[in-house]
ROLUMBA-170895 format. One record per atom (N, C-alpha, C): z, y, x; residue in one letter; residue number from 1. Coordinates in pm, 1 decimal, decimal comma, always signed. Layout:
N
{pt {Z; Y; X}; A; NUM}
...
This chain:
62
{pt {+9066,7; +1158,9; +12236,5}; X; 1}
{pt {+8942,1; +1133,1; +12165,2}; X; 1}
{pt {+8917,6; +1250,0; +12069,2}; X; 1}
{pt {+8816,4; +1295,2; +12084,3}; X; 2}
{pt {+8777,1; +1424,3; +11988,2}; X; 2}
{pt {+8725,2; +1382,5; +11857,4}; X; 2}
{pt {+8756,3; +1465,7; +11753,4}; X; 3}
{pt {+8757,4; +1410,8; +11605,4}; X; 3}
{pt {+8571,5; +1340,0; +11597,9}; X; 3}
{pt {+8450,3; +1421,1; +11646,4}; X; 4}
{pt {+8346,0; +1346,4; +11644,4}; X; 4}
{pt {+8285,2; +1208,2; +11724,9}; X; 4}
{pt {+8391,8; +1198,2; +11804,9}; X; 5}
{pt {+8453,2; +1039,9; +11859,9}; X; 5}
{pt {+8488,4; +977,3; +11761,8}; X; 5}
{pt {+8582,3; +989,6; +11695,9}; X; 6}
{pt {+8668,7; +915,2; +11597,9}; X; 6}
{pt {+8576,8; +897,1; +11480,2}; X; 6}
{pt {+8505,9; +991,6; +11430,7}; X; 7}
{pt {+8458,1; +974,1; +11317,6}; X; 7}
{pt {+8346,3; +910,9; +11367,8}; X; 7}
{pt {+8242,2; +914,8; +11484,3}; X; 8}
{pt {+8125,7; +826,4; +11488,3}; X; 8}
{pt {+8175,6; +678,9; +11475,3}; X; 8}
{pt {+8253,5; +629,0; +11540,3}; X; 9}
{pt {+8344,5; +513,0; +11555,7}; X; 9}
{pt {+8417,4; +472,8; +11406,0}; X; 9}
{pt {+8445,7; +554,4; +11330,4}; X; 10}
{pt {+8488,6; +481,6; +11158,2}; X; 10}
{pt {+8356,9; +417,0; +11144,5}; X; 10}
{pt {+8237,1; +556,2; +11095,1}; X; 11}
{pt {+8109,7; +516,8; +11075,5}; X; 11}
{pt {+8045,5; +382,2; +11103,8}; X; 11}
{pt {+8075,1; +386,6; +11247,5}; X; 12}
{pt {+7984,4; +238,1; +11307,9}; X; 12}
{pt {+8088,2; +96,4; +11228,1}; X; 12}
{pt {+8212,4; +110,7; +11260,9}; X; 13}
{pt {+8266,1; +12,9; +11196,8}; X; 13}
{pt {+8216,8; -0,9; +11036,8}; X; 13}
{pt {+8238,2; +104,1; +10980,7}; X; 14}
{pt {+8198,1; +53,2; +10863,0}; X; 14}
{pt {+8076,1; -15,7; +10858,7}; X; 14}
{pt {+7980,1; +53,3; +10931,1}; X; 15}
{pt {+7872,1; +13,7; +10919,9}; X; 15}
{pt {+7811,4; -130,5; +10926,6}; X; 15}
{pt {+7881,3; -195,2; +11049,2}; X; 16}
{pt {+7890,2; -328,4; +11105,7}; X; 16}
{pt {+8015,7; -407,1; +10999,4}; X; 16}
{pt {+8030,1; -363,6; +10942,5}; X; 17}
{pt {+8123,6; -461,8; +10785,8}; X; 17}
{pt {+8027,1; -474,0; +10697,7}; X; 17}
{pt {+7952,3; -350,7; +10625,0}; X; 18}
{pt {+7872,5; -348,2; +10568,1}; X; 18}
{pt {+7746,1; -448,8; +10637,4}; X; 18}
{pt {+7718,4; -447,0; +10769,1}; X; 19}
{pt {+7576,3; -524,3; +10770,9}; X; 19}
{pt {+7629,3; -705,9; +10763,8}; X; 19}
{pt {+7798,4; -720,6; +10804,8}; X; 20}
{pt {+7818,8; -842,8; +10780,3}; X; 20}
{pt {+7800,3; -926,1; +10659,7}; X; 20}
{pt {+7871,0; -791,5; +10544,8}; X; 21}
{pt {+7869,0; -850,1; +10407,4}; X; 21}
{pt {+7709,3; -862,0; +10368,0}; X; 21}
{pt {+7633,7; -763,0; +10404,6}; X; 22}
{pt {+7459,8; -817,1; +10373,7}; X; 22}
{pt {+7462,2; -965,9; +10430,0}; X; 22}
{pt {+7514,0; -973,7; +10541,4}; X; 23}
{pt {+7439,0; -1130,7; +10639,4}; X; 23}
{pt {+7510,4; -1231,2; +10546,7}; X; 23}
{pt {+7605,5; -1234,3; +10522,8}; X; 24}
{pt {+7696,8; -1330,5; +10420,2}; X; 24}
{pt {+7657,6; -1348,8; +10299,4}; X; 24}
{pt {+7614,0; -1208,2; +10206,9}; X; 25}
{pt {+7527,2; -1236,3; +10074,7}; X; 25}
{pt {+7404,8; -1278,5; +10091,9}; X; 25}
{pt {+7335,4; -1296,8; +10228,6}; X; 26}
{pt {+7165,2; -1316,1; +10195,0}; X; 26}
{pt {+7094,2; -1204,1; +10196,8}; X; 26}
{pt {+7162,2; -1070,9; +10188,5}; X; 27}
{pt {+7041,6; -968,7; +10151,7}; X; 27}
{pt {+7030,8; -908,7; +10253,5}; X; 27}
{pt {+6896,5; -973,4; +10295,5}; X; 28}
{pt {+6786,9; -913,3; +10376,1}; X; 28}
{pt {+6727,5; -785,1; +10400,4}; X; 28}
{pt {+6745,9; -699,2; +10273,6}; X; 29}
{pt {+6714,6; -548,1; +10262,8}; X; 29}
{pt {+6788,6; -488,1; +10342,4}; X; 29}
{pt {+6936,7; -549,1; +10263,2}; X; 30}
{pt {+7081,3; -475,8; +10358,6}; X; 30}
{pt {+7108,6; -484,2; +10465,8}; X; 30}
{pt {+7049,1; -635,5; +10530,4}; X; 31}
{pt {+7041,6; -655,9; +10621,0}; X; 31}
{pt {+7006,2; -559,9; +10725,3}; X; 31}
{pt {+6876,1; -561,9; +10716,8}; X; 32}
{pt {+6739,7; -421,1; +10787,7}; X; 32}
{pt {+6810,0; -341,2; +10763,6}; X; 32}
{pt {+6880,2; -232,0; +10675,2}; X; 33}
{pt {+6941,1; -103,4; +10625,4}; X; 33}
{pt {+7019,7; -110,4; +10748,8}; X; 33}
{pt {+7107,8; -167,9; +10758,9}; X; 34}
{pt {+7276,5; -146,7; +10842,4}; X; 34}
{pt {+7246,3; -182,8; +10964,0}; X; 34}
{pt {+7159,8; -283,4; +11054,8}; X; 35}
{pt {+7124,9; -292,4; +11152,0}; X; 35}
{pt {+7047,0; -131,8; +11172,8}; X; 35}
{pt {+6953,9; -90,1; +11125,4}; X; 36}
{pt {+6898,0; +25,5; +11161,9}; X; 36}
{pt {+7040,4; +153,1; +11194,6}; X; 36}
{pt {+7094,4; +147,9; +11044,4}; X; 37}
{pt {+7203,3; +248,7; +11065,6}; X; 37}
{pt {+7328,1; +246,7; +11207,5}; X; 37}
{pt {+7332,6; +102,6; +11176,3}; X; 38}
{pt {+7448,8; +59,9; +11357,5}; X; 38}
{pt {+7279,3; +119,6; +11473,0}; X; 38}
{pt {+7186,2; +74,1; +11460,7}; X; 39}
{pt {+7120,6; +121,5; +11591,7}; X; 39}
{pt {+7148,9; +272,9; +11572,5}; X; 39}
{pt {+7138,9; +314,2; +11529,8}; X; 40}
{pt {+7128,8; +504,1; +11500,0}; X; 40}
{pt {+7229,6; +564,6; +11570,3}; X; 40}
{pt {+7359,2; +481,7; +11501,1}; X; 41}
{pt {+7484,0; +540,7; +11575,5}; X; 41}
{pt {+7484,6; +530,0; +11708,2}; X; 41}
{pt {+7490,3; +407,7; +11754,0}; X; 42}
{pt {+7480,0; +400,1; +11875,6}; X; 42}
{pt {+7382,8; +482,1; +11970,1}; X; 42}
{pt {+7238,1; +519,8; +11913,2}; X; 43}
{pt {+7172,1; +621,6; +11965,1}; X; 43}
{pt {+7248,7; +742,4; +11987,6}; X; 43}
{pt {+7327,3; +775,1; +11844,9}; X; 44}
{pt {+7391,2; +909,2; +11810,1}; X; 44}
{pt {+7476,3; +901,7; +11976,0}; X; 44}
{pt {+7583,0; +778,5; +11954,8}; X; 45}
{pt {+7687,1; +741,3; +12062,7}; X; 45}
{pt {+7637,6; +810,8; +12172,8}; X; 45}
{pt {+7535,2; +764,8; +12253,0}; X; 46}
{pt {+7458,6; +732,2; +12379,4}; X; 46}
{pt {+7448,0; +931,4; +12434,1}; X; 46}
{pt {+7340,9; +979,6; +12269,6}; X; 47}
{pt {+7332,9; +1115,1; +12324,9}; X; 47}
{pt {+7447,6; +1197,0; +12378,7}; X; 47}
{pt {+7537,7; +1150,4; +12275,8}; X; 48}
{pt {+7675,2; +1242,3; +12283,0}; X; 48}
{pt {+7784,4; +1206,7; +12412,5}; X; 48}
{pt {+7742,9; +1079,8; +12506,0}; X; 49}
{pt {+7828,6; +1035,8; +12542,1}; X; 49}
{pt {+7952,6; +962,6; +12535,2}; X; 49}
{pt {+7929,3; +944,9; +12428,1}; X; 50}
{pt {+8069,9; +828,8; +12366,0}; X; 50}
{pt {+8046,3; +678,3; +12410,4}; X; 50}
{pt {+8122,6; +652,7; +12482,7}; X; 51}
{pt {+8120,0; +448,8; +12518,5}; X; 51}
{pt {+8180,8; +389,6; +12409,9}; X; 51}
{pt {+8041,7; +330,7; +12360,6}; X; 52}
{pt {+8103,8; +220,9; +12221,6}; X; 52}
{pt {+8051,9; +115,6; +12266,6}; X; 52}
{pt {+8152,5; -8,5; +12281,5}; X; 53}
{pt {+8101,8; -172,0; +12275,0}; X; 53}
{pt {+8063,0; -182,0; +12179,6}; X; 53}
{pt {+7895,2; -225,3; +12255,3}; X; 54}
{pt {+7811,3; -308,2; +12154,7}; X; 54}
{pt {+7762,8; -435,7; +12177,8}; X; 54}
{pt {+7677,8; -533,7; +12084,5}; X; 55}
{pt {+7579,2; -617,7; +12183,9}; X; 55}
{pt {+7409,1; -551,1; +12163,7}; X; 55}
{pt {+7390,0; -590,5; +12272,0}; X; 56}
{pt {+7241,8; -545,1; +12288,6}; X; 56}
{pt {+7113,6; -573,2; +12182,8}; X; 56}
{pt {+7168,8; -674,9; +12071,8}; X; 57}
{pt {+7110,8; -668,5; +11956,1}; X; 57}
{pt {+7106,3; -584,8; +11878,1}; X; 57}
{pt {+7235,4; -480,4; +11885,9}; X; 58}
{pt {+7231,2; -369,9; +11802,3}; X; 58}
{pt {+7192,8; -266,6; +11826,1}; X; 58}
{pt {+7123,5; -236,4; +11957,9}; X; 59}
{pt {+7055,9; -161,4; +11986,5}; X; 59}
{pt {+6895,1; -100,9; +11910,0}; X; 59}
{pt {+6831,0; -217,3; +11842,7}; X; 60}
{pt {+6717,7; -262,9; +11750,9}; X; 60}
{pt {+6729,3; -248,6; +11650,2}; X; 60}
{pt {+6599,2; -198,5; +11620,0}; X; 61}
{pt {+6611,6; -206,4; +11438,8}; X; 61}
{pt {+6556,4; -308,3; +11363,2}; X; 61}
{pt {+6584,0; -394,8; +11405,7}; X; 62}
{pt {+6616,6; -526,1; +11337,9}; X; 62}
{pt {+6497,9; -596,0; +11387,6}; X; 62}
């Protein structure tokens, strides 16, 4: 795995913690924020060729 593998893949995880803790507090802002940012990556993913499991919800920006 090449280091911009690895690091898109921290990113998304964090990212998808971060949009959990929005869904768990209620905030709706954060909500929209981190769903957009997980869609991004996964765009990022897609161009670059990296296979990341997703679900097809996260494909959307919310």
């Amino acid at each position: 795995m090449s280091a911009f593998d690895e690091e898109l893949r921290v990113q998304l995880d964090d990212a998808r913690r971060e949009l959990a803790a929005a869904r768990a507090a209620g905030d709706d802002d954060g909500v929209q924020a981190y769903l957009g940012r997980v869609a991004g990556l996964l765009r990022l993913a897609a161009v670059h060729g990296v296979d990341v499991p997703h679900d097809p919800e996260e494909e959307g920006e919310g």
